[in-house]
Structures are given as C-alpha cells and as structure tokens.
N, C-alpha and C positions, 0 to 999 in steps of 0.2 A: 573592263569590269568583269569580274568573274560571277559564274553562275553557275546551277548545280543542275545538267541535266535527267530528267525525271525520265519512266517509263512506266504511266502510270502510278504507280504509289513506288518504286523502286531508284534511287537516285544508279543511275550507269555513269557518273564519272561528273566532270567539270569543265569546262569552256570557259576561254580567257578573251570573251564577245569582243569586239571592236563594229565602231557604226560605219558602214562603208558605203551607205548609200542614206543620208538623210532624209533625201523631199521621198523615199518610197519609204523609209523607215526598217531600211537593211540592218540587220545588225549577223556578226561572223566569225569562225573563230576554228580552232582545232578542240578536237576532245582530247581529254586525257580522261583514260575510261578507268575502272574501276572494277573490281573480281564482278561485281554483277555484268557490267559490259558484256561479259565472254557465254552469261545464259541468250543473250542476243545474238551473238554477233555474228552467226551463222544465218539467220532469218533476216539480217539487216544487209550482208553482202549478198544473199541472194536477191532482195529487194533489187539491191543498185543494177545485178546482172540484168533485170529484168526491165527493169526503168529507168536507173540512173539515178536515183536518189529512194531514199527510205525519207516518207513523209506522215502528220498523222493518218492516213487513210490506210496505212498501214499499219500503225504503232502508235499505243493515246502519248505523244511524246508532250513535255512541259518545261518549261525553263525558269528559275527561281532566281534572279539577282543575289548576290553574297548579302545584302540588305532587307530580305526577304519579300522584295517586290518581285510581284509575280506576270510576267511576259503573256500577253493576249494577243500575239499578232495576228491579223485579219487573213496575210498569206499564208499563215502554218510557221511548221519548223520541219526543218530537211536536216536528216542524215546523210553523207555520200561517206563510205566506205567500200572502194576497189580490192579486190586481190590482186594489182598491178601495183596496189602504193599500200600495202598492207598496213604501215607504221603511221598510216593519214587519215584520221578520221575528222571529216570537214562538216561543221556545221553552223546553217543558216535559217533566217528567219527574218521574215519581210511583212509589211505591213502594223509596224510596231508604233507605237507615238513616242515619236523621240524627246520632243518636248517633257512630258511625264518622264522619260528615264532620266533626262537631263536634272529635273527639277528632285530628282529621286535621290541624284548620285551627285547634286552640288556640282556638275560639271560647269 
C-alpha cells in the first residue's frame, strides 16, 4: 500500500508500506523521497548518526495511505537514513491497527 510521507505540513516523498509484523501492528517500506526530502536530509542523517533512527521526537513525521487514511501509530514512525547506504531511506511504524488498515484497503 502506498503512502505519502508528511513532515509536518510538507509531503518528503512516498513509501510502498508492507505489514511485517501484524500482532505489533508493523508496517515498512523504502522511501522514494521527493525535491522536499533533500530540505531534510541533512537533519535526518544526522539524527540516524546520533541515534540510529530519525523518529517524531525529532521531526512531527505523518503517513497518509494513497486512500486518504491517515496512520496514528501508538509506537511513532522512524526514519533510518545512513551515509553508508546513502540510496536507502527505510521507513517504519509500529503500533498501527491493522485490522482498520485492512478494512480501509479491502485487504
């Protein structure tokens, strides 16, 4: 299922989620980021240097389903972008109700 990652009011690109962990309500995916991406992406690799993931406590991050269902997961949403895997921007989000995506997206 695709979705339109937010940065606060800014969409940075799109993600092609997959659920990979149901009973926690994982869901994960690669970004394909967008000319906004790149006002970030310097604040977002430093995050990862520093912690390992860019999450909201860092960035009001938000995820939008192509359906306009909008992603409230209970654990956040994580960025990881390395400058070891530059061309990898991996993003995750756990604590979602799968059930509601499922009934959202006819799965």
């Amino acid at each position: 299922m695709n979705a339109k990652l937010f940065i606060d009011e800014t969409i940075i690109g799109t993600v092609n989620l997959k659920i990979t962990d149901e009973y926690m309500g994982v869901l994960t995916g690669y970004l394909t980021p967008n000319e906004n991406y790149h006002n970030y992406k310097e604040i977002i690799l430093n995050q990862f240097d520093k912690v390992g993931i860019s999450n909201k406590e860092h960035l009001n991050y938000n995820l939008i389903l192509e359906n306009g269902f909008i992603l409230n997961p209970e654990g956040g949403i994580g960025v990881s972008h390395s400058r070891d895997f530059i061309d990898e921007i991996f993003v995750e989000t756990a604590g979602n109700d799968i059930e509601k995506i499922k009934i959202n997206f006819e799965m």
